[in-house]
N, CA, C and O atoms as CSV, one atom per row, in Angstrom:
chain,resi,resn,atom,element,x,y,z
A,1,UNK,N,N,-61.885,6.040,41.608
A,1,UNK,CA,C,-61.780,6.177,43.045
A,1,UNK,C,C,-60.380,6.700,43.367
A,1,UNK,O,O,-59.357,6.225,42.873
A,2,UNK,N,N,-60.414,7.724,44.242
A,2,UNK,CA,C,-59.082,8.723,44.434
A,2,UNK,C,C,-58.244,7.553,45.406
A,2,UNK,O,O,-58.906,6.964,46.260
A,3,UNK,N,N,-56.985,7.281,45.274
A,3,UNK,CA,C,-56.166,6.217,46.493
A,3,UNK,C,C,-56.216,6.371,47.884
A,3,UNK,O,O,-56.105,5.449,48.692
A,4,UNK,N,N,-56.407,7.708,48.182
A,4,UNK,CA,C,-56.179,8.040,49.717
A,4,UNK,C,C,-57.938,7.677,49.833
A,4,UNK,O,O,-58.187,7.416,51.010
A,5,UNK,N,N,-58.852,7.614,49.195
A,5,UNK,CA,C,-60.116,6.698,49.479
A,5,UNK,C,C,-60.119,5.423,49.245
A,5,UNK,O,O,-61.139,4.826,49.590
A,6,UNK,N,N,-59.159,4.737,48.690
A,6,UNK,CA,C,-58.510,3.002,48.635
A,6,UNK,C,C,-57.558,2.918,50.030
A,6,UNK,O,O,-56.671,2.081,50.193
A,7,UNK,N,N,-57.795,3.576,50.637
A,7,UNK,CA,C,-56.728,3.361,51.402
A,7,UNK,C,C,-57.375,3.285,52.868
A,7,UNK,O,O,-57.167,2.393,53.690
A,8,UNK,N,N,-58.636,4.994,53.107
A,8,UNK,CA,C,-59.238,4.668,54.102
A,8,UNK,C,C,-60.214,3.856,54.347
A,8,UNK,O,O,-60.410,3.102,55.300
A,9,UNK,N,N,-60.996,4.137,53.120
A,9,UNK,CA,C,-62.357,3.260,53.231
A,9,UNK,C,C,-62.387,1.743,53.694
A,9,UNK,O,O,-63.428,1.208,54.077
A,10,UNK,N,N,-61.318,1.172,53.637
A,10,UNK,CA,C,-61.534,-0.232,53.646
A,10,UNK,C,C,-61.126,-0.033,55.351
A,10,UNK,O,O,-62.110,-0.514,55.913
A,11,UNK,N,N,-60.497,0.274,56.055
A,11,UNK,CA,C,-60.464,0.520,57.067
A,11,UNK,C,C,-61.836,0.851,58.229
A,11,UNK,O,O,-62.180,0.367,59.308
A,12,UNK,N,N,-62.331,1.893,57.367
A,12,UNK,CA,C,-63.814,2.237,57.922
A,12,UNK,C,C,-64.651,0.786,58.087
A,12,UNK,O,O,-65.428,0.307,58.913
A,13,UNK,N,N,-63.946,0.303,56.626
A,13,UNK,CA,C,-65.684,-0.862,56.753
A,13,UNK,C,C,-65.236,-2.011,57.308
A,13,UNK,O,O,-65.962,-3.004,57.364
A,14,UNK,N,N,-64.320,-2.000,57.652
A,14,UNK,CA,C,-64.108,-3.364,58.314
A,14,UNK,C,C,-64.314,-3.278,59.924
A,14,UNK,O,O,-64.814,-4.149,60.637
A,15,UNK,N,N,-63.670,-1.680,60.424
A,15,UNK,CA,C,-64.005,-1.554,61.903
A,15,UNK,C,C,-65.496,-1.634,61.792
A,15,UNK,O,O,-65.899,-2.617,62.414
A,16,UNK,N,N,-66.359,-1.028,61.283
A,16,UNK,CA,C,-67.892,-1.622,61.230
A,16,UNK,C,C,-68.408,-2.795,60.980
A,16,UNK,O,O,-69.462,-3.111,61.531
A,17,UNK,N,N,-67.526,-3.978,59.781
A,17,UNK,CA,C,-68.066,-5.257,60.168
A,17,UNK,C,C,-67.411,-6.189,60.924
A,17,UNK,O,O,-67.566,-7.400,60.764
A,18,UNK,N,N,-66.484,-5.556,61.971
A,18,UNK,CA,C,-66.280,-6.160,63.255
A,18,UNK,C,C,-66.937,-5.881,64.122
A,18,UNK,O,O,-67.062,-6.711,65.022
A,19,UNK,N,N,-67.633,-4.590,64.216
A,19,UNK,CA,C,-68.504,-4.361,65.244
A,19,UNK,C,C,-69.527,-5.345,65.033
A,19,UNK,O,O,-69.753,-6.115,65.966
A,20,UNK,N,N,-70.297,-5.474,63.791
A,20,UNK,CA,C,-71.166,-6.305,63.420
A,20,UNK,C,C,-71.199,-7.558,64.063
A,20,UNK,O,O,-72.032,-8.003,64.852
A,21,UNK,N,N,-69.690,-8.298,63.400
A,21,UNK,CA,C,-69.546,-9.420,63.828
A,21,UNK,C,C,-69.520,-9.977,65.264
A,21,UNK,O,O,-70.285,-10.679,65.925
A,22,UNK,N,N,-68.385,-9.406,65.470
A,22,UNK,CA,C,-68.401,-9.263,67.241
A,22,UNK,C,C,-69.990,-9.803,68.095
A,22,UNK,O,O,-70.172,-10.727,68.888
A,23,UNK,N,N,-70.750,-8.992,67.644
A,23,UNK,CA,C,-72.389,-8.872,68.192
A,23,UNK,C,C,-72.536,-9.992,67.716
A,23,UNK,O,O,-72.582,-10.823,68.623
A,24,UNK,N,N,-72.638,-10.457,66.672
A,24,UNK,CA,C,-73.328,-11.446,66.123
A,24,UNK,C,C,-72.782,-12.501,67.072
A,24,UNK,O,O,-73.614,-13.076,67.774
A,25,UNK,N,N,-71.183,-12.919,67.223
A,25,UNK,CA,C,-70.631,-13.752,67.294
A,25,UNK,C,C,-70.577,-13.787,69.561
A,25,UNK,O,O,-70.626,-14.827,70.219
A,26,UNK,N,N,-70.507,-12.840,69.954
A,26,UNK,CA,C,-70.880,-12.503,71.554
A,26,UNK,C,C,-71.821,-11.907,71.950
A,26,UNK,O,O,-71.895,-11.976,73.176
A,27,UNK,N,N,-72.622,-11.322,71.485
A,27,UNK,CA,C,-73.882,-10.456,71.786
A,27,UNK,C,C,-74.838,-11.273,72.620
A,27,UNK,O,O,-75.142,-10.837,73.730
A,28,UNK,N,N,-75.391,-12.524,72.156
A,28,UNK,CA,C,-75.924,-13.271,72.958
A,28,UNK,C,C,-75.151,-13.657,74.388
A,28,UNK,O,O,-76.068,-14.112,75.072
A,29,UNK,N,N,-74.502,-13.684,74.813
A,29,UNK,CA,C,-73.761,-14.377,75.702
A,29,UNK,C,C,-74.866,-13.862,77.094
A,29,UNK,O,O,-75.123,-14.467,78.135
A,30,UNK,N,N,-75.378,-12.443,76.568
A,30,UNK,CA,C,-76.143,-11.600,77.770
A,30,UNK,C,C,-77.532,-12.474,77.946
A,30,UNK,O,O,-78.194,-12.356,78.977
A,31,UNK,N,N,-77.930,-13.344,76.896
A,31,UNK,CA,C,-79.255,-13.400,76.854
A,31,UNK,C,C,-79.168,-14.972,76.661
A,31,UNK,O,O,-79.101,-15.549,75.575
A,32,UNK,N,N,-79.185,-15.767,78.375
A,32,UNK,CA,C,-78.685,-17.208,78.126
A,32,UNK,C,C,-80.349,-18.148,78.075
A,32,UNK,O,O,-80.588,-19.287,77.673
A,33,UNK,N,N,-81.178,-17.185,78.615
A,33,UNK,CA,C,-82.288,-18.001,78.955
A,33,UNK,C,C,-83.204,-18.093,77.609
A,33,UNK,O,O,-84.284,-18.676,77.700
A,34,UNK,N,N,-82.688,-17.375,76.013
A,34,UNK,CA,C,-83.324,-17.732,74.933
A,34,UNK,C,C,-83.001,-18.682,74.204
A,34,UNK,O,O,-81.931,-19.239,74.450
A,35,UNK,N,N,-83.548,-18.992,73.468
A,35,UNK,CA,C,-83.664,-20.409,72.794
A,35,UNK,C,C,-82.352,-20.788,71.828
A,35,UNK,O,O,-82.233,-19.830,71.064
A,36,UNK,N,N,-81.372,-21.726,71.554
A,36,UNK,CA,C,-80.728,-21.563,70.647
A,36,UNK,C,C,-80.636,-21.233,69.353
A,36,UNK,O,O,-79.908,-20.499,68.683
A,37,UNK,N,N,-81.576,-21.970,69.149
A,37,UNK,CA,C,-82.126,-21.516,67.295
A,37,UNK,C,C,-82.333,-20.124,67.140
A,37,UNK,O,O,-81.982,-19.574,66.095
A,38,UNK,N,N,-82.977,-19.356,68.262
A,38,UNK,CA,C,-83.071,-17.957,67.785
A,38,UNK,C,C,-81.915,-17.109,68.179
A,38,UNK,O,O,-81.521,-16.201,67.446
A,39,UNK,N,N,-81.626,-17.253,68.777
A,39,UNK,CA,C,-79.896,-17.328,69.102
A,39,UNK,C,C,-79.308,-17.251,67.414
A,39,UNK,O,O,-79.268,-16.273,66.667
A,40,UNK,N,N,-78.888,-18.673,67.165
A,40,UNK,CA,C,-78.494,-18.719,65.818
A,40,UNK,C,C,-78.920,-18.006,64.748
A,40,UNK,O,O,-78.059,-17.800,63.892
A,41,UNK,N,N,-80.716,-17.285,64.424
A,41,UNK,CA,C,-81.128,-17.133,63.386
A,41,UNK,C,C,-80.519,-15.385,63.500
A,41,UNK,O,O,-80.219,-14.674,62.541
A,42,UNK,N,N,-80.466,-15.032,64.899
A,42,UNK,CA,C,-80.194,-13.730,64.793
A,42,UNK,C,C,-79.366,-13.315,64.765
A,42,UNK,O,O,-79.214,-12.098,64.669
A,43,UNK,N,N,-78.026,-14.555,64.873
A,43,UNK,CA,C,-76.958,-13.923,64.701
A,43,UNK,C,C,-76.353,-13.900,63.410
A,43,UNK,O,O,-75.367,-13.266,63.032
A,44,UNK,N,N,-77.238,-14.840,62.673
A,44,UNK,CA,C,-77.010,-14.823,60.727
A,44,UNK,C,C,-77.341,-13.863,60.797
A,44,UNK,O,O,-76.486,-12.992,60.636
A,45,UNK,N,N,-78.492,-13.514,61.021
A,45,UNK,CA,C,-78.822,-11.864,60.518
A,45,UNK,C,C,-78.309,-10.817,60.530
A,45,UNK,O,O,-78.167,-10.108,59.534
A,46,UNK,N,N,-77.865,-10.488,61.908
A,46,UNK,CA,C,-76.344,-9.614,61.828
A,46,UNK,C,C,-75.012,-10.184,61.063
A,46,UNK,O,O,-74.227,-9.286,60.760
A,47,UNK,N,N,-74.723,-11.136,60.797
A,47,UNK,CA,C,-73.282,-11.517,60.417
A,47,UNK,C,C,-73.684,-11.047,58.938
A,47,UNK,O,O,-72.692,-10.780,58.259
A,48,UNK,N,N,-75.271,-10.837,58.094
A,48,UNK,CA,C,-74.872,-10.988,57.079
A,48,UNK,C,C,-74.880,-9.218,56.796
A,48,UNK,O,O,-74.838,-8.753,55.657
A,49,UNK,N,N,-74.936,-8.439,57.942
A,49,UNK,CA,C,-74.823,-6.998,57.604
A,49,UNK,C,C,-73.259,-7.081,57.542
A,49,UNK,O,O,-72.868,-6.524,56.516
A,50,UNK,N,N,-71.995,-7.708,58.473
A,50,UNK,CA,C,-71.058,-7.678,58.710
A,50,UNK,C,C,-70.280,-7.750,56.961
A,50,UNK,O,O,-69.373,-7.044,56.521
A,51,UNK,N,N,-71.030,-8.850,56.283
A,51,UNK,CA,C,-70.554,-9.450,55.146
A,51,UNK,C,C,-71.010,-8.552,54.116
A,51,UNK,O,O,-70.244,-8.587,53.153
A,52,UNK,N,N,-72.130,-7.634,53.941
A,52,UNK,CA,C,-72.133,-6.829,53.305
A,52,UNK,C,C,-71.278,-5.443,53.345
A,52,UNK,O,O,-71.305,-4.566,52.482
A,53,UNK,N,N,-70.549,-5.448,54.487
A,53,UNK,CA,C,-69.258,-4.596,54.568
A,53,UNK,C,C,-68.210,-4.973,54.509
A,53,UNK,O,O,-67.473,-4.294,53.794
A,54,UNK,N,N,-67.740,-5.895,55.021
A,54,UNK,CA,C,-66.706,-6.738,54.565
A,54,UNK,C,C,-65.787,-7.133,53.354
A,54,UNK,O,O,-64.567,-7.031,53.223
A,55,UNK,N,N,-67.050,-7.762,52.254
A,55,UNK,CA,C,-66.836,-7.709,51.053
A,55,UNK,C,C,-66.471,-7.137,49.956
A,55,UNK,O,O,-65.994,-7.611,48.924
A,56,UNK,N,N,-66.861,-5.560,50.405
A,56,UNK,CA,C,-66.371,-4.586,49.824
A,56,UNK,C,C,-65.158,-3.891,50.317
A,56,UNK,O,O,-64.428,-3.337,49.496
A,57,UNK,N,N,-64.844,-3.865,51.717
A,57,UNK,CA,C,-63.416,-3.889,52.143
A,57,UNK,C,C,-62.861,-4.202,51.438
A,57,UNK,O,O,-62.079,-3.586,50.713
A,58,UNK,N,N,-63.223,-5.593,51.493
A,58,UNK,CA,C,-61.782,-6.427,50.447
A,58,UNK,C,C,-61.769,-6.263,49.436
A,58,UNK,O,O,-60.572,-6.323,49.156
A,59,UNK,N,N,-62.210,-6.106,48.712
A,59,UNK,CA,C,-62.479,-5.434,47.232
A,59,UNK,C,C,-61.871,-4.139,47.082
A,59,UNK,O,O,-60.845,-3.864,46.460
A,60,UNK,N,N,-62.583,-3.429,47.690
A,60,UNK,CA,C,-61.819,-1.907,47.472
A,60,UNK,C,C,-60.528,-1.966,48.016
A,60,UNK,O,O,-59.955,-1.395,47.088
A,61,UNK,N,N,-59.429,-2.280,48.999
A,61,UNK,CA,C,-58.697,-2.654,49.954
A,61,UNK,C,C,-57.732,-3.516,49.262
A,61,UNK,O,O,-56.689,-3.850,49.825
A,62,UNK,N,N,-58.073,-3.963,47.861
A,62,UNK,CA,C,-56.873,-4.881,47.395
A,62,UNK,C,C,-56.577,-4.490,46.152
A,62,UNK,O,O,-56.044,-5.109,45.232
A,63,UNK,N,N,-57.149,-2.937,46.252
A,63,UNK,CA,C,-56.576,-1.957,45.111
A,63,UNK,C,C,-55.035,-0.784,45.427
A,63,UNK,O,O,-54.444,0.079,44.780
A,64,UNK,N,N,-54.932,-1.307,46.566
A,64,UNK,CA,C,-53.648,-0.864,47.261
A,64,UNK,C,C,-52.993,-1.572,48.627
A,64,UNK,O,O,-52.081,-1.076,49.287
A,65,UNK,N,N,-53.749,-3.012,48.942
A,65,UNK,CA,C,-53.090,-3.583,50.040
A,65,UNK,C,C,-52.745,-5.218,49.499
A,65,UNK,O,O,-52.968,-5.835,48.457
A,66,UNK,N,N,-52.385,-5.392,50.209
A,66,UNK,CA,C,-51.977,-6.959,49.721
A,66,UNK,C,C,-53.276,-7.769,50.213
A,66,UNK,O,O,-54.170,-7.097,50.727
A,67,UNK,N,N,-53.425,-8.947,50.115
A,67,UNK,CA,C,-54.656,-9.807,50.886
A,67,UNK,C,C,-53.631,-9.875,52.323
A,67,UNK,O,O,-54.324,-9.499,53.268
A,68,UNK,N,N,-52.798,-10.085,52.597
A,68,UNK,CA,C,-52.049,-10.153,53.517
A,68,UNK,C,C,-51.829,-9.297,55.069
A,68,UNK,O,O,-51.599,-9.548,56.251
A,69,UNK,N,N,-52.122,-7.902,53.976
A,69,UNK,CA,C,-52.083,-6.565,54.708
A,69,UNK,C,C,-53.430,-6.937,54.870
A,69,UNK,O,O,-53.523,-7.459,55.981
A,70,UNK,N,N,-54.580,-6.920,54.265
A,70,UNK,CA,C,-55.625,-6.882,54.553
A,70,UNK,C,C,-56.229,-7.771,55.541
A,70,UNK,O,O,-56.889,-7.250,56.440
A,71,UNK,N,N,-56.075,-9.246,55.495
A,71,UNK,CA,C,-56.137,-9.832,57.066
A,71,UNK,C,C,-55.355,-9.358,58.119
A,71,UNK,O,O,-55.830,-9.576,59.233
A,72,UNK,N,N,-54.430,-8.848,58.082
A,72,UNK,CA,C,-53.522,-8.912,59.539
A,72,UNK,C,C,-54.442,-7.340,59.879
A,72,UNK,O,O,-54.809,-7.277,61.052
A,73,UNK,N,N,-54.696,-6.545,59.312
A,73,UNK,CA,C,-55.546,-5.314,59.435
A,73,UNK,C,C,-56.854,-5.855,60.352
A,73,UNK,O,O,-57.025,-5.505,61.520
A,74,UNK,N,N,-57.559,-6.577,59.774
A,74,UNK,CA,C,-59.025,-7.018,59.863
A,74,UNK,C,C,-58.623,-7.910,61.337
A,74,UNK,O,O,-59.447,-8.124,62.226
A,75,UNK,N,N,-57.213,-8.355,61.372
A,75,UNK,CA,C,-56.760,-9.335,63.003
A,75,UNK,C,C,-57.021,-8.289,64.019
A,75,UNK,O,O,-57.825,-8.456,64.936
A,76,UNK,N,N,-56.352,-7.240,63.850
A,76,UNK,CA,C,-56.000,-5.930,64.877
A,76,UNK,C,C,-57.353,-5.386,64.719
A,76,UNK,O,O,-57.980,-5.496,65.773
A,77,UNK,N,N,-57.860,-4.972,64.005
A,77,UNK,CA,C,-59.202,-4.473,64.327
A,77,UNK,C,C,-60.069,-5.337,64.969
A,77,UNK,O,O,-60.823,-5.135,65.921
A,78,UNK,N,N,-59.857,-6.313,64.321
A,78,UNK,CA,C,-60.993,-7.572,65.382
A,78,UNK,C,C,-60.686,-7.610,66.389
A,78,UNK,O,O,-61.573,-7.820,67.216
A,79,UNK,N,N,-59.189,-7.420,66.903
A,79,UNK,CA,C,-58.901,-7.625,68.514
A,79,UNK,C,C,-59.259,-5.666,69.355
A,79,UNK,O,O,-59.618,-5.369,70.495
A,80,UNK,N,N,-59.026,-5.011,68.467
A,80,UNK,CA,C,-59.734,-3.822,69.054
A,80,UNK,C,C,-61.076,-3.480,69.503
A,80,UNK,O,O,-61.546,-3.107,70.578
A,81,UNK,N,N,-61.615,-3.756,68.180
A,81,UNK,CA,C,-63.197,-3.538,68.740
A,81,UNK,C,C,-63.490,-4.961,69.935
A,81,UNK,O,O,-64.332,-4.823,70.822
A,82,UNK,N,N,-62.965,-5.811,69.844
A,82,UNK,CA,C,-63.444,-7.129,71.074
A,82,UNK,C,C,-62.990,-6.583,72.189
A,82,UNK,O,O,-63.815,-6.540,73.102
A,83,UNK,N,N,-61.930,-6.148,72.409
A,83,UNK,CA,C,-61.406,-5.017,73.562
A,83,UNK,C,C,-62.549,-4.643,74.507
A,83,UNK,O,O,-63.107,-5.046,75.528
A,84,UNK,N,N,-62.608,-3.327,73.317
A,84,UNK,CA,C,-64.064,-2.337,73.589
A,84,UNK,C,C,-64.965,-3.176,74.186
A,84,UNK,O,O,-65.171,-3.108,75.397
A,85,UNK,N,N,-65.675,-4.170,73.286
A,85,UNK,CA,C,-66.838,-4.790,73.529
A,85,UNK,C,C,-66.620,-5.576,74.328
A,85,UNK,O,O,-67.727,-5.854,74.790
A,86,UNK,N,N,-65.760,-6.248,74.909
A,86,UNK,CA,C,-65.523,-6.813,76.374
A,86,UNK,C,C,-65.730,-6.505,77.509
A,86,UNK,O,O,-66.203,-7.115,78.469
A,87,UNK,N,N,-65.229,-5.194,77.318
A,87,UNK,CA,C,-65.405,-3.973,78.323
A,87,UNK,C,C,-66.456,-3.737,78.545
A,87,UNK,O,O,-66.972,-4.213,79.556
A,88,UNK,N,N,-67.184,-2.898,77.672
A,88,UNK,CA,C,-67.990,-2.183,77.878
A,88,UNK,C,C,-69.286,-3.124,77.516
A,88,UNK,O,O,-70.317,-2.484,77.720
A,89,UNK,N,N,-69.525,-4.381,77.065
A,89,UNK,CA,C,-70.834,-4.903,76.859
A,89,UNK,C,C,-71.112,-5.847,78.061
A,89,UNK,O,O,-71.990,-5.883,78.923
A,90,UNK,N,N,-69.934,-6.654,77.758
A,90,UNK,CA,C,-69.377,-7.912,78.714
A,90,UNK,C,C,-69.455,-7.494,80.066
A,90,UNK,O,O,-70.300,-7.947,80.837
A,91,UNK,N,N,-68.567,-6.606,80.400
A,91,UNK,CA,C,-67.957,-6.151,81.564
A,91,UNK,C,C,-67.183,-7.202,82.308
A,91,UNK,O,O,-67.349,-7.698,83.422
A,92,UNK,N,N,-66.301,-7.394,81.380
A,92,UNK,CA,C,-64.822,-8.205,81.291
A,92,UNK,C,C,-63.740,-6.748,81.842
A,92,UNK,O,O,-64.047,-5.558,81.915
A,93,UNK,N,N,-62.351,-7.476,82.178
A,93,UNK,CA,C,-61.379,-6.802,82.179
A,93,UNK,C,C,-60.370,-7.451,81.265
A,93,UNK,O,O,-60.219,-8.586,80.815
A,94,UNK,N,N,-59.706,-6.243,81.158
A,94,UNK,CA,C,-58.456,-6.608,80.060
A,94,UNK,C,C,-57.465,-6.821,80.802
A,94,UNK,O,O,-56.976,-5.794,81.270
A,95,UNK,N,N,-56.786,-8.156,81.204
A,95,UNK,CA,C,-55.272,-8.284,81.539
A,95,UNK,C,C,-53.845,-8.136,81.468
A,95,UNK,O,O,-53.237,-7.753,80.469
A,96,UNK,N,N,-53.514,-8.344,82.186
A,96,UNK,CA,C,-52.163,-7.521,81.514
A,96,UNK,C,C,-51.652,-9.058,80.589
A,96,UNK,O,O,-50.901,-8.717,79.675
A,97,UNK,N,N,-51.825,-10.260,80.607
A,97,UNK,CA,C,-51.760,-11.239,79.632
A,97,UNK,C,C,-52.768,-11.299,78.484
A,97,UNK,O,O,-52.621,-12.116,77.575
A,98,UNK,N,N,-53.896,-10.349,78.524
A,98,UNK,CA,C,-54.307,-10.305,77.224
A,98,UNK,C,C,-53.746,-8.983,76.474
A,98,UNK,O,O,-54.011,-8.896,75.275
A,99,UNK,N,N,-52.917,-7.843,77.140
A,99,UNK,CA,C,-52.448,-6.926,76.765
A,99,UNK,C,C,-51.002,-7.749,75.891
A,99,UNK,O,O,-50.555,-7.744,74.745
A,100,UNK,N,N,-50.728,-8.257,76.912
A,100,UNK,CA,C,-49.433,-8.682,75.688
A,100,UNK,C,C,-49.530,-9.487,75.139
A,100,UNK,O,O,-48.445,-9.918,74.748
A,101,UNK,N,N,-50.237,-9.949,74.881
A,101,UNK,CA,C,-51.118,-11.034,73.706
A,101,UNK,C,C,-51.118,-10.347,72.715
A,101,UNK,O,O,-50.692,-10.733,71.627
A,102,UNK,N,N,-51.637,-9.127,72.963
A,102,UNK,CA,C,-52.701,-8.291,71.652
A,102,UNK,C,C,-51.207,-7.620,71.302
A,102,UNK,O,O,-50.775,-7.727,70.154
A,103,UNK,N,N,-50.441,-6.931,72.323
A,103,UNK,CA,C,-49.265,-6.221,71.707
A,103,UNK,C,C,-48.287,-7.274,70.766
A,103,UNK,O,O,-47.750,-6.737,69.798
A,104,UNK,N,N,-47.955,-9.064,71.028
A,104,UNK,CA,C,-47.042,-9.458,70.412
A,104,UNK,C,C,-48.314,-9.971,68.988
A,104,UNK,O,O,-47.875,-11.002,68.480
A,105,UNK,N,N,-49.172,-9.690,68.546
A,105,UNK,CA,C,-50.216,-9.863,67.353
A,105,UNK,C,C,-49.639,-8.937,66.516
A,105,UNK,O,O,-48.994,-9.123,65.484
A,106,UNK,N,N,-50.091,-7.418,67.351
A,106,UNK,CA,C,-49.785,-6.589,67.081
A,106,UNK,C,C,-48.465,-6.134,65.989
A,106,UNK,O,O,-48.407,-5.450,64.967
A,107,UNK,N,N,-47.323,-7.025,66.932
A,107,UNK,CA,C,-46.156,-6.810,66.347
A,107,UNK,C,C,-45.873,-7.893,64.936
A,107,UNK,O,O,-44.950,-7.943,64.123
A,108,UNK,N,N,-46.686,-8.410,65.043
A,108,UNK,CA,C,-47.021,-9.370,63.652
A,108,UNK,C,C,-47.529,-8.498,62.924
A,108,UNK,O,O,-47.035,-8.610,61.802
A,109,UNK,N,N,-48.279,-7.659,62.967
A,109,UNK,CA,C,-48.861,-6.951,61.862
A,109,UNK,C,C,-47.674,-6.408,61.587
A,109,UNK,O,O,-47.106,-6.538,60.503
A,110,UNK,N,N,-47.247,-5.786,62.531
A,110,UNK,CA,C,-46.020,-4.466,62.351
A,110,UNK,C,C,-44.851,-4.738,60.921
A,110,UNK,O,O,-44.330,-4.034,60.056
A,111,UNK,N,N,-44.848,-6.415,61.379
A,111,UNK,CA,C,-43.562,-7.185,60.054
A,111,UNK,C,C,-44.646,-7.036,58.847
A,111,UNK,O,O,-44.324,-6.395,57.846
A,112,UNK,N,N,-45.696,-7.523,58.930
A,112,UNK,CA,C,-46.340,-7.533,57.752
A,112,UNK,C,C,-46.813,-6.469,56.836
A,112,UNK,O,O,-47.337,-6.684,55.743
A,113,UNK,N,N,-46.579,-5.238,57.391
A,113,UNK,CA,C,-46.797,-4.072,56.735
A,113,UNK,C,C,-45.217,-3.400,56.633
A,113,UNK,O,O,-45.214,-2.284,56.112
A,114,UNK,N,N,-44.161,-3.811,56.966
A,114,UNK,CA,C,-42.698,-3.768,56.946
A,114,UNK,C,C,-42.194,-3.893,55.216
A,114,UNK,O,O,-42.317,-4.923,54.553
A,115,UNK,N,N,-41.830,-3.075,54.895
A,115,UNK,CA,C,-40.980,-3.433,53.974
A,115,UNK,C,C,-40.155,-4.398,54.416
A,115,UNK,O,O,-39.641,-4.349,55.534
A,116,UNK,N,N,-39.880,-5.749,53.233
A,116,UNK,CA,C,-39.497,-6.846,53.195
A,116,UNK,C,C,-37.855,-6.372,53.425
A,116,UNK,O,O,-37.246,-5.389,53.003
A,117,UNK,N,N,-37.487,-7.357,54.164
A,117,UNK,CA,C,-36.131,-7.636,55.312
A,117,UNK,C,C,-35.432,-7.778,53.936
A,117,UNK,O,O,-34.228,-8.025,53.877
């Protein structure tokens, strides 16, 4: 596997099993009048597409990132795509206190992909 494909790919698959997850984990929120259990069964079902991308993220992804880099990655993407999907599923707004929420996270990643002080 060529590096600059260790490098993107795990990127790709994780913004896809956040999308996954995301759904799994808020998707219902739209649909209060169904039953819990099916609620629950369907959201295993999606979480376990999430985990079949996921897994290989991390796998491929710790052939050039740290586990370290690789969660704080998978933080910021999770707070991106929830963004989106707030927005646009939810029809939530983004605050300016969840903006600087996400920007001082953000700046956590920033140290963690920093060459060491």
């Amino acid at each position: 596997m060529s590096r600059s494909y260790a490098y993107l790919l795990p990127v790709a698959l994780l913004i896809m099993s956040n999308i996954f997850m995301t759904f799994a984990w808020y998707g219902h929120l739209k649909f209060h009048g169904r039953p819990i259990i099916l609620i629950i069964l369907v959201s295993w079902g999606i979480a376990f597409f999430e985990y079949c991308l996921a897994v290989p993220a991390n796998r491929i992804g710790t052939q050039v990132y740290s586990t370290a880099e690789l969660k704080v990655m998978q933080e910021v993407i999770t707070l991106c795509v929830f963004a989106v999907f707030s927005v646009t599923y939810l029809g939530e707004r983004i605050t300016i206190n969840h903006a600087v929420g996400f920007a001082l996270i953000c700046t956590g990643a920033f140290f963690v992909f920093r060459a060491p002080l």
